[in-house]
Structures are given as structure tokens and as C-alpha cells.
C-alpha distance (Angstrom), angle and dihedral (degrees) to the residues before:
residue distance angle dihedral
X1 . . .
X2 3.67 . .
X3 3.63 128.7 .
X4 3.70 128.8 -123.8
X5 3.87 117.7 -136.5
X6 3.20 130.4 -149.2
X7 4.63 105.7 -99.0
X8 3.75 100.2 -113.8
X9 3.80 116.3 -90.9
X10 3.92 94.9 -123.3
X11 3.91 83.7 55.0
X12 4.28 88.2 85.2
X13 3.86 121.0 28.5
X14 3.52 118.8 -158.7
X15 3.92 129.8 -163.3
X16 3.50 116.1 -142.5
X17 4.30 125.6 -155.8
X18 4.23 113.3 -146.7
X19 3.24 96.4 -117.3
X20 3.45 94.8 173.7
X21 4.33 107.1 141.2
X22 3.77 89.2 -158.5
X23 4.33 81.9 59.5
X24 3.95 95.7 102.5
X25 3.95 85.1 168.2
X26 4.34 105.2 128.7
X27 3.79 108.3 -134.1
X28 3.54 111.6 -133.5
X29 3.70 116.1 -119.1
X30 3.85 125.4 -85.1
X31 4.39 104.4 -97.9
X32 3.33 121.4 -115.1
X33 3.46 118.4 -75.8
X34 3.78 93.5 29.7
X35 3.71 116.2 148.4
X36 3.98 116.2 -95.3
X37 3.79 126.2 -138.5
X38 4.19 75.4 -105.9
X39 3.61 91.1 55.2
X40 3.93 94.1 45.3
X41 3.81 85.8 52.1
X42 4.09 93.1 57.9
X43 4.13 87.8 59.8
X44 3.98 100.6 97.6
X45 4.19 87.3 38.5
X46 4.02 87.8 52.1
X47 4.21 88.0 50.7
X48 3.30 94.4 41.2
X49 3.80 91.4 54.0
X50 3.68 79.4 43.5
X51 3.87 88.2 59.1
X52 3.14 89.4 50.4
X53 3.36 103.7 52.0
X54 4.17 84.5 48.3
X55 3.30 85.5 63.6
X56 3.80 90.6 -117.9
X57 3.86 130.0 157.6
X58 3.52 130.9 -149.8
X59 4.10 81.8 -109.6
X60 3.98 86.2 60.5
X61 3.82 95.9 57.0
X62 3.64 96.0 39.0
X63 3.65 96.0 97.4
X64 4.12 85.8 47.1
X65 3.61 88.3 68.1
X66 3.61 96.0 44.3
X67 3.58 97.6 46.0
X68 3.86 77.7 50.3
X69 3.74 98.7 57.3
X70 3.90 95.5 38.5
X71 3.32 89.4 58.8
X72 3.38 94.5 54.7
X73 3.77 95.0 44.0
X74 4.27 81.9 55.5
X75 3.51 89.6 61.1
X76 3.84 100.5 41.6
X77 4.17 83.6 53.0
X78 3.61 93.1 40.6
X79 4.13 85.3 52.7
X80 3.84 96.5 54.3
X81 3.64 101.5 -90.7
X82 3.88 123.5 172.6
X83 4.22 91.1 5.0
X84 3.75 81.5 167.2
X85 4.14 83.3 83.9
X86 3.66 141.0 60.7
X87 3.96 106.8 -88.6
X88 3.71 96.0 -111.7
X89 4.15 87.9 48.2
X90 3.59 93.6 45.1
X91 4.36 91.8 50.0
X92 4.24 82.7 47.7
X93 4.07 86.5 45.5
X94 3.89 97.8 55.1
X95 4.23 93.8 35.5
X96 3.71 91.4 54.9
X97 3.46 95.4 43.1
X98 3.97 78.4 53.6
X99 3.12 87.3 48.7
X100 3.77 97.8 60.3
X101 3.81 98.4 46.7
X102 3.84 100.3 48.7
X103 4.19 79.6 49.4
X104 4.19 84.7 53.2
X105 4.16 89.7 47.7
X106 3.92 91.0 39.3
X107 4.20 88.2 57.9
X108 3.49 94.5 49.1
X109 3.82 85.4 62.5
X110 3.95 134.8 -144.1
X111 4.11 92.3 -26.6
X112 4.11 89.4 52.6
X113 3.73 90.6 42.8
X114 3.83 96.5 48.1
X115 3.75 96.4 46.7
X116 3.94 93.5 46.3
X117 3.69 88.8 49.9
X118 3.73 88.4 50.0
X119 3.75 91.3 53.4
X120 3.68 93.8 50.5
X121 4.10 100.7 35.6
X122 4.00 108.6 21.1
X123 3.58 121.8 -122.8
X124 3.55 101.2 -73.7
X125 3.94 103.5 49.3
X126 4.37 80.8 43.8
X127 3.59 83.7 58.5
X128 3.84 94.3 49.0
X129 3.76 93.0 50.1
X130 3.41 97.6 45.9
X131 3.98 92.8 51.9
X132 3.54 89.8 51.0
X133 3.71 93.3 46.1
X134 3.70 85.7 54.6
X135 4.10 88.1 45.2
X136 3.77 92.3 53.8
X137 4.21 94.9 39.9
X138 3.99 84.9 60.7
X139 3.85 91.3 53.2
């Protein structure tokens, strides 16, 4: 039987607000030139443009999303998920259940693909991947 570690804690970063009421600190305004929620919101359309531009398909980023998923479905098995099955049925559970949504983002196309990478990677990293996707695709 194997066992399941724990996914490593750098493997997720998460950004915390103070939200601390007794905080009577004023925040100094946002500078000029600071992106908007509006802004924010034009992200995915910029990288899929990008895309685009790369000459990618929704074919070439496929395996982005399911590399995305997967890795997900790792950590959700490495983190005790379904303990109500065997461990090799529980590792099959979560990766075919993985399976299934990067299918769902895949069939929306590039614009589904883009903005779930987004979600999961932030605009930057999305950017990386996809430039390397494009780097490997003219190989």
C-alpha cells in the first residue's frame, strides 16, 4: 500500500488582505496608471490575442490544460481525497475526474482554455507557458 504525502506547501501560494477592523491605517491610493478591475478583466483577451499571434491552436494548448488539471488532481490525492477507496482507486477517481474537466475547458476552445489557465497560473506564468508551447509547436 502506498502512502499519500502531503503536496508541498510552496506548491500553492496564497495572498492574503489585512483584514484586521481594528487596522485604522489609510491606504494610499492606487498610482496612476494602475490597472483597473476593467483592465484586470482584458488579461485572458490580451493572451489569447497572444495565442494568436503565436500561432497557437486550441489543439496546441490542450495538453496545458491537462497538465493543469492533473496536477491538481495530484495534489487533491496527495491530500487524502476520496479515503472512502482503495489508494490505487481513489488516485484513478480524482485523475478521471481530471480528466473530464480539462475535456469540458478543452471544448470550449482557446477562450475557455486561456481563462482556466489564468485562474490556475496568473497572467504572467499563462504567458510563459503559452510562449513555450508556441516554442516547442515550431520544433
Amino acid at each position: 500500500m502506498t502512502t499519500r504525502n502531503p503536496a508541498p506547501e510552496d506548491s500553492i501560494t496564497t495572498i492574503r488582505q489585512n483584514t484586521n477592523p481594528g487596522d485604522q491605517r489609510k491606504h494610499e491610493p492606487e498610482p496612476a496608471g494602475a490597472p483597473g478591475p476593467t483592465e484586470e478583466a482584458q488579461g485572458p483577451a490580451a493572451l489569447i490575442r497572444l495565442a494568436g499571434e503565436l500561432e497557437l491552436t486550441a489543439t496546441d494548448v490542450d495538453e496545458l490544460v491537462y497538465d493543469m488539471v492533473h496536477r491538481g488532481a495530484s495534489g487533491a490525492y496527495n491530500s487524502g481525497a476520496r479515503p472512502e477507496l482503495s489508494d490505487l482507486d481513489a488516485f484513478d477517481a480524482v485523475h478521471d475526474d481530471a480528466d473530464e474537466r480539462a475535456s469540458a475547458f478543452n471544448n470550449i476552445g482557446l477562450e475557455g482554455q486561456v481563462a482556466a489557465l489564468v485562474e490556475a497560473f496568473g497572467e504572467q506564468q499563462t504567458e510563459r507557458m503559452l510562449r513555450d508551447a508556441a516554442d516547442s509547436a515550431s520544433v
